[in-house]
C-alpha positions as CSV (number, residue, x, y, z in Angstrom):
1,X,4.0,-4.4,-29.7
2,X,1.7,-2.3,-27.6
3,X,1.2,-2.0,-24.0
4,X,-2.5,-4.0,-24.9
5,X,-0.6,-7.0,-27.1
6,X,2.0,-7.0,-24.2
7,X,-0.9,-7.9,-21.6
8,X,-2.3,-10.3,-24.0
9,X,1.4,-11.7,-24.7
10,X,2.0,-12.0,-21.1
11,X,-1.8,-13.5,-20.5
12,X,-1.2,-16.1,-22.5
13,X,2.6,-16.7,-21.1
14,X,1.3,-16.9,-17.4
15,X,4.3,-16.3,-15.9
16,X,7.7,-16.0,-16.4
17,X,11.2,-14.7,-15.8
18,X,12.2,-10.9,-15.4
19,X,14.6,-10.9,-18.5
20,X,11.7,-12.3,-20.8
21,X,9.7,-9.3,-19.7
22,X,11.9,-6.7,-19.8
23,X,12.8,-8.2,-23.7
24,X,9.2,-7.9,-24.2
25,X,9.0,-4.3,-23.1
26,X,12.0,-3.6,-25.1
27,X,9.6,-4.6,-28.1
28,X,6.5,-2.1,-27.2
29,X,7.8,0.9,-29.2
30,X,7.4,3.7,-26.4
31,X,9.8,6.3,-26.1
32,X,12.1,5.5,-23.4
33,X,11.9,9.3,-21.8
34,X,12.4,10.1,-18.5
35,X,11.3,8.6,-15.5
36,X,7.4,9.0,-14.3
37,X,6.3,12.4,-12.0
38,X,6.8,11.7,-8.3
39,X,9.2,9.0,-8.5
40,X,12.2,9.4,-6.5
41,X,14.7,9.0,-9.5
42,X,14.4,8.4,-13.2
43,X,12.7,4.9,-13.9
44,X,14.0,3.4,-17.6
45,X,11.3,2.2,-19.6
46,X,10.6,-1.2,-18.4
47,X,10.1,-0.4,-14.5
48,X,6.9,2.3,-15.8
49,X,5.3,-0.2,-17.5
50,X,5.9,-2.8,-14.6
51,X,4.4,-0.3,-12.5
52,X,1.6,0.6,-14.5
53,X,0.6,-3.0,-14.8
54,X,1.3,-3.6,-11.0
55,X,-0.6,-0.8,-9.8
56,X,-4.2,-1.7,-12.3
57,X,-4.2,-4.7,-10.8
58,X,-2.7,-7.0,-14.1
59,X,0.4,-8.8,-12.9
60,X,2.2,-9.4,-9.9
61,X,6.3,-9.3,-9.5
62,X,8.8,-11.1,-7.3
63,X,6.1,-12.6,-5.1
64,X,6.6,-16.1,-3.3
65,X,4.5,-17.6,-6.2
66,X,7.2,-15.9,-8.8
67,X,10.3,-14.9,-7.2
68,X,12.6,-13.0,-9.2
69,X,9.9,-13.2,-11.6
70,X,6.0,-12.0,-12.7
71,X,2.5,-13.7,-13.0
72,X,-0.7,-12.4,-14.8
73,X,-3.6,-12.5,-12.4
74,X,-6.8,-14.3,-13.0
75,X,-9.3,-12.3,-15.0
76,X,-11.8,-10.5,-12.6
77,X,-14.0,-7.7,-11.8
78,X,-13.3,-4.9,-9.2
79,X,-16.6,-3.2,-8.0
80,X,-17.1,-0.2,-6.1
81,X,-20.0,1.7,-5.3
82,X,-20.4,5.5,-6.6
83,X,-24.1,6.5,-5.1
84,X,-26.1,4.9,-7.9
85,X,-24.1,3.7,-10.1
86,X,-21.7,0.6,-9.6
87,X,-18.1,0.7,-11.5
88,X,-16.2,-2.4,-12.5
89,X,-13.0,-2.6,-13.4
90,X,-11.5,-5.5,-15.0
91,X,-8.3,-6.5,-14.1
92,X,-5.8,-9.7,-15.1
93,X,-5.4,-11.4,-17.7
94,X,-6.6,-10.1,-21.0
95,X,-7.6,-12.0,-24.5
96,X,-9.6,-11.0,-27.4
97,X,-12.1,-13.4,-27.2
98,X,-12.5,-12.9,-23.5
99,X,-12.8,-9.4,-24.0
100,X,-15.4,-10.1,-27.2
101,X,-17.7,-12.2,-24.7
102,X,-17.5,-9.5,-21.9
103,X,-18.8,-7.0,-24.8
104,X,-21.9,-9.6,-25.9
105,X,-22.8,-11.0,-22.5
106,X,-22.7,-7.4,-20.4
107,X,-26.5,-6.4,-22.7
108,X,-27.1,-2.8,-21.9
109,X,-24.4,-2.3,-19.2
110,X,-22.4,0.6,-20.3
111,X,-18.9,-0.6,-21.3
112,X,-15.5,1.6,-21.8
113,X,-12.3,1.4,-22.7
114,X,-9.9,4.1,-22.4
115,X,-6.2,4.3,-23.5
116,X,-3.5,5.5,-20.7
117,X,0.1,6.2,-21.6
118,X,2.2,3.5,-20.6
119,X,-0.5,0.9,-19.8
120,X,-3.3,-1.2,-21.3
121,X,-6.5,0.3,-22.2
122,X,-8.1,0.9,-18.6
123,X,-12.2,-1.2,-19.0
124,X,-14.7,-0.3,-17.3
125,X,-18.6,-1.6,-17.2
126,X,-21.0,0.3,-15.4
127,X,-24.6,-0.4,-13.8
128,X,-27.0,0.2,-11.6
129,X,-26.5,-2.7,-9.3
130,X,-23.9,-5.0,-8.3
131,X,-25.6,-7.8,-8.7
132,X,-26.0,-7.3,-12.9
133,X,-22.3,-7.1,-12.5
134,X,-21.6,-10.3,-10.4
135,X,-23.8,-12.1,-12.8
136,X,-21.7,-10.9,-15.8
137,X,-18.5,-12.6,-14.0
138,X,-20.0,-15.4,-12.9
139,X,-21.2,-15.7,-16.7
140,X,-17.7,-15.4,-18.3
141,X,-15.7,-17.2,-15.7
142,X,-14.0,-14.2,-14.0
143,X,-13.5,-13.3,-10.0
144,X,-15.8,-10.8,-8.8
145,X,-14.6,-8.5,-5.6
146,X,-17.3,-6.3,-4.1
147,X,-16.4,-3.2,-2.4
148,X,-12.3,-3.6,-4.0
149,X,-11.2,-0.6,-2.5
150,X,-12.2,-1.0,0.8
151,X,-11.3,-4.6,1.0
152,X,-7.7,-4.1,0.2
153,X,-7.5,-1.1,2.0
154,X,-9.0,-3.4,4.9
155,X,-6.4,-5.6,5.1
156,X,-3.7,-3.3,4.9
157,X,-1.3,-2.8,8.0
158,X,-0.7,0.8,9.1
159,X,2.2,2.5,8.0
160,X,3.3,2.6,11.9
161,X,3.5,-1.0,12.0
162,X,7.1,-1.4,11.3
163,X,7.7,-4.9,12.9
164,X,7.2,-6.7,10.1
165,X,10.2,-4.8,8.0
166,X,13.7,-6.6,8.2
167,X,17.0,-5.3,10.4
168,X,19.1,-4.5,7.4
169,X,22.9,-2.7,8.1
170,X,23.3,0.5,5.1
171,X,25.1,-1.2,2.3
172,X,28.5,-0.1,2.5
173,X,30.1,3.0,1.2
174,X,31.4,2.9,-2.1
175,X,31.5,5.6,-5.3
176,X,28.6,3.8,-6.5
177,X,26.2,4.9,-4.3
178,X,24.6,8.1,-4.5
179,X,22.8,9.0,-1.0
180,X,19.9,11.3,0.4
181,X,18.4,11.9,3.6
182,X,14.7,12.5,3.9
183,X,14.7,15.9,5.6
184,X,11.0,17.6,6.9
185,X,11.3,21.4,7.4
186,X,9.0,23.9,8.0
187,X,7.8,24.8,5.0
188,X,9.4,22.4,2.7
189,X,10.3,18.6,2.3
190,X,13.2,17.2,0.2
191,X,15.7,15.0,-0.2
192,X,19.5,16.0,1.2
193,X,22.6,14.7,-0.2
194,X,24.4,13.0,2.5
195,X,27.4,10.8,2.7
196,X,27.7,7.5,3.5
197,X,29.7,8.1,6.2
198,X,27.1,10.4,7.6
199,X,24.5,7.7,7.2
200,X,25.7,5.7,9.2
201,X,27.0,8.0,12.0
202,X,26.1,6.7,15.1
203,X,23.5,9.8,15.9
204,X,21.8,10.0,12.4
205,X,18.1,9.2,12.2
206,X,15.5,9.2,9.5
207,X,14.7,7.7,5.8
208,X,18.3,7.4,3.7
209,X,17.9,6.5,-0.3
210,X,21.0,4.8,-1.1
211,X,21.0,4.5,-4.8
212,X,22.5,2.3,-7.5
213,X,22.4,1.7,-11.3
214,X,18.6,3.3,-10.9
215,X,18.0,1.4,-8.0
216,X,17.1,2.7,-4.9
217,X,16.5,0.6,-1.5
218,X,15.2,2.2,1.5
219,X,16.2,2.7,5.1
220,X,15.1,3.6,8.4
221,X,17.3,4.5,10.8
222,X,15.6,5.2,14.7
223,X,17.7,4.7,17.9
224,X,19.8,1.4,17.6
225,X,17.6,0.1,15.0
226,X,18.6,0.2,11.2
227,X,15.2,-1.1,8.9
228,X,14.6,-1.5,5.1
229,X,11.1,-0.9,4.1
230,X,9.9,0.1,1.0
231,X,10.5,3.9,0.2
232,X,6.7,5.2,0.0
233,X,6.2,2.8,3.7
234,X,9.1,4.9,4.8
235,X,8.0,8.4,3.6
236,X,4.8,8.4,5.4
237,X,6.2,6.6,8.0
238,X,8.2,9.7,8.6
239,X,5.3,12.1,7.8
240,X,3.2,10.4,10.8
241,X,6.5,10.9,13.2
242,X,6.4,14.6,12.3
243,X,2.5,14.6,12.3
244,X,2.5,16.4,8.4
245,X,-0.3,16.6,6.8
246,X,0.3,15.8,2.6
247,X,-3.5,14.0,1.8
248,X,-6.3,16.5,0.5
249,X,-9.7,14.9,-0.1
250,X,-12.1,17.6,-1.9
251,X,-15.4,16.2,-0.9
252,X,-17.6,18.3,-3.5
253,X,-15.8,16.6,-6.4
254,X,-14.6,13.3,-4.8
255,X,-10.9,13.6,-5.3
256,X,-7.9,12.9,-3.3
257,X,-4.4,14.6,-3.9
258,X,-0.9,14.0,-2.5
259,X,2.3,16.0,-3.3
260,X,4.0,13.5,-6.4
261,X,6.9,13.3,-3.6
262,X,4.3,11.2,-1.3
263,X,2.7,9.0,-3.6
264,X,1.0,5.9,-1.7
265,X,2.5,2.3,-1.5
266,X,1.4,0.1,-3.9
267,X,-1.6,-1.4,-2.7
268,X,-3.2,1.9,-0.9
269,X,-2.5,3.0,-4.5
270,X,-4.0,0.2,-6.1
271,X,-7.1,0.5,-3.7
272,X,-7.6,4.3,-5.0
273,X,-7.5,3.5,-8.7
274,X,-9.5,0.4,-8.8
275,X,-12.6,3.3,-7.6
276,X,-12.2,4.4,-11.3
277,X,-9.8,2.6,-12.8
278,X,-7.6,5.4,-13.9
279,X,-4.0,6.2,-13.1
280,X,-3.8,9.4,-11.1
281,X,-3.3,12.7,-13.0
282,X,-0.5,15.4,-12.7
283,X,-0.5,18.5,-12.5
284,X,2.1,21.6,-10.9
285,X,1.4,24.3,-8.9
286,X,3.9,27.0,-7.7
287,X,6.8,24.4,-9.2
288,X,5.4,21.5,-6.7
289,X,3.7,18.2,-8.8
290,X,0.7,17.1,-7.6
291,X,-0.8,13.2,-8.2
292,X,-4.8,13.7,-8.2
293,X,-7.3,10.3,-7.6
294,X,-10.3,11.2,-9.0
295,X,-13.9,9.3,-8.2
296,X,-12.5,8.4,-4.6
297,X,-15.8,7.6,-2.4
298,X,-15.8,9.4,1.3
299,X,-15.3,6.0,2.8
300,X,-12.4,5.1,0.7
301,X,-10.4,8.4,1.3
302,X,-10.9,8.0,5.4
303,X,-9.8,4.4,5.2
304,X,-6.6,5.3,2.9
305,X,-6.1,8.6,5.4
306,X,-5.9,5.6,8.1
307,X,-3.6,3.3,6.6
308,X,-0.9,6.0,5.8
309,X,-1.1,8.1,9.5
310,X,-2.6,10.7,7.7
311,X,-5.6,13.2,9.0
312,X,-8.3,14.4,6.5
313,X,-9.5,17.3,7.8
């Protein structure tokens, strides 16, 4: 099976249970190598491809509509605007015949389709207005979101806005868990081995990984207070404490690049690959990975620079 008959698999499925995807996955014939750049430990197989398809905008996991669980979107169209040209992405659910009448009904839009490791075939249609493009959805039945990027990144909290993160203890010590500490220096960021007894000392502050069985959960220690938030809310969280600057937007060439330690939550990512519809690429410099967005409008990167505390000057 590929990552393209696992979409259409799981299109036609809906929904379902985490075991029946992960036995899909099992099916897709990938190597099963190490864990994806700028992830905070190795990720098996089955969480790359769950983040691949959560991050173009395919299927949703463990939300209140499928807890413990995934569901395919709805088939639909994410615009944005690149001066004069107008970029849709299609995201959701995926079958042949859908993707046959897209091909007949779009007439001389340009259509492509481009393979990414890991992932279904990124689609794109271009054209020279919006409107050819709404019409096309409207045609074939699927959802059509003007502007995607910089309505999701509209309705995204800032990172500073912690209230809405539980009060969580640290899980208790055991020889199970392994433990860092996010620590900002000078000229360098990393993560410290720490115990869990130094965790939770009563004076210790900051973002602690506690890791288990390649799982990590996230928590933020300030003061008396003791909050688990997801680790990339966390990290730039931390970053707009210490007021570090991680985001570069080149504005000759449109891109936006974050050290692969930093890379954005989910939906801020989402937001920046939905402007092309391709993954971010890698690439090191002086030992340090580097994600790079690529076809990121001006008003996309200031809106993303908002949402994570960050300043793009």
């Amino acid at each position: 099976m590929t990552p393209n008959e696992l979409l259409m698999w799981l299109s036609a499925r809906k929904k379902g249970s985490w075991p029946q995807f992960r036995g899909a996955v099992e099916n897709l014939g990938l190597e099963d190598s190490s864990g994806e750049a700028g992830e905070d430990t190795s990720l098996p197989l089955h969480q790359r491809v769950r983040f691949g398809l959560e991050r173009l905008g395919h299927v949703e996991f463990d939300t209140e509509e499928c807890e413990n669980g995934w569901r395919v979107v709805p088939p639909a169209l994410a615009l944005c605007q690149h001066d004069a040209v107008v970029t849709a992405v299609l995201c959701g659910a995926r079958s042949l015949p859908l993707l046959k009448r897209i091909e007949t009904s779009a007439g001389g839009m340009q259509i492509d389709q481009i393979p990414f490791p890991d992932c279904p075939d990124i689609i794109r249609i271009e054209s020279a207005n919006a409107q050819d493009l709404e019409e096309l959805g409207r045609r074939e039945g699927l959802l059509c979101q003007p502007d995607a990027p910089e309505a999701l990144l509209s309705g995204l909290p800032p990172v500073s806005h912690v209230k809405k993160w539980p009060r969580q203890a640290l899980p208790a010590g055991g020889k199970d868990w392994e433990v860092k500490q996010l620590i900002i220096e000078r000229r360098n960021i990393k993560w410290r081995t720490v115990t869990p007894k130094e965790a939770n000392a009563p004076d210790a502050e900051g973002l602690f990984r506690f890791s288990r069985f390649q799982t990590p959960e996230y928590f933020l220690r300030e003061g008396r207070e003791t909050i688990k938030l997801p680790g990339a809310i966390g990290k730039y969280l931390i970053l707009f404490r210490y007021k570090r600057r991680v985001l570069r937007y080149n504005r000759q060439d449109r891109s936006l690049s974050v050290p692969a330690l930093f890379r954005p939550p989910l939906l801020t990512e989402r937001a920046l690959i939905l402007c092309s519809g391709m993954p971010p690429s890698l690439s090191v410099a002086y030992g340090r990975p580097r994600l790079t967005y690529r076809d990121i409008p001006e008003e996309v990167a200031g809106l993303t620079a908002e949402v994570l505390g960050q300043d793009l000057r």
